[in-house]
C-alpha positions, 0 to 999 in steps of 0.5 A, a space after each residue: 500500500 502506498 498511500 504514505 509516501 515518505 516525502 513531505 506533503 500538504 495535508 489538504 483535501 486533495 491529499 485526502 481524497 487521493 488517499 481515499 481512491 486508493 483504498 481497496 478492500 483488503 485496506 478496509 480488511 486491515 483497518 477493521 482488523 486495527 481497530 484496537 491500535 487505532 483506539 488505544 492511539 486515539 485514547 491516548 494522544 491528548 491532541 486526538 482525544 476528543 476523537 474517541 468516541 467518533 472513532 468508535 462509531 466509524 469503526 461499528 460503521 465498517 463492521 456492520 457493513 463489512 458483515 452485511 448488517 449495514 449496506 446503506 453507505 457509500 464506498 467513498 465512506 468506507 475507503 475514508 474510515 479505512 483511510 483514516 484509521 490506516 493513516 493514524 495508526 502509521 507512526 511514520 506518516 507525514 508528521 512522524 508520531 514521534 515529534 513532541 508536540 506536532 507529531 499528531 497534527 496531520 493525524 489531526 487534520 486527516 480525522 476531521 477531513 474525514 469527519 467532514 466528508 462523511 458526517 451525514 452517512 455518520 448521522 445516518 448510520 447512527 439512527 439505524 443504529 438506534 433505531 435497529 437497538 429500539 427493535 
């Protein structure tokens, strides 16, 4: 997989959407499969925090619909949380982890691209949720 080049790029939307259009299925596969790096990263990483539980709802997103209980969702949406999760479990990404005080910030700037470009299948798949839990 090749969407963490070394060299230094701007983290920007475009970045973001070439990132997403490489994602394949079996990214989606190891992403789900790194759910608990990712969240123990979240959790841990005061900048990410506030992230925690979003996370854990984009990860019950591609779950259900790696497991066919959810299918109301665009590609786009699941490549972006496979991209996302991929990217911030990547200790040498963009801003290496490791950089104290700025080795989270793309992390950062990745997670509310996300956030943004799928808020709306979030929203759609948390009433599904709740309306699933009603039932």
């Amino acid at each position: 997989m090749n969407m963490f080049s070394k060299k230094k790029e701007e983290i920007n939307e475009e970045y973001f959407k070439k990132g997403v259009a490489q994602v394949n299925d079996g990214d989606v596969d190891i992403a789900a499969n790194s759910q608990k790096q990712a969240e123990d990263k979240i959790m841990n990483a005061g900048a990410l925090r506030k992230y925690t539980e979003i996370g854990k709802l984009m990860f019950s997103m591609l779950n259900d619909f790696r497991n066919g209980s959810y299918t109301n969702i665009p590609w786009f949406t699941i490549a972006s949380i496979a991209f996302t999760m991929l990217y911030v479990i990547n200790p040498f990404d963009i801003m290496p982890d490791f950089i104290p005080g700025i080795g989270y910030v793309d992390d950062f700037a990745i997670l509310t691209f996300s956030i943004r470009f799928m808020e709306t299948d979030l929203h759609k798949y948390l009433d599904w949720k709740l309306d699933s839990n009603e039932e």
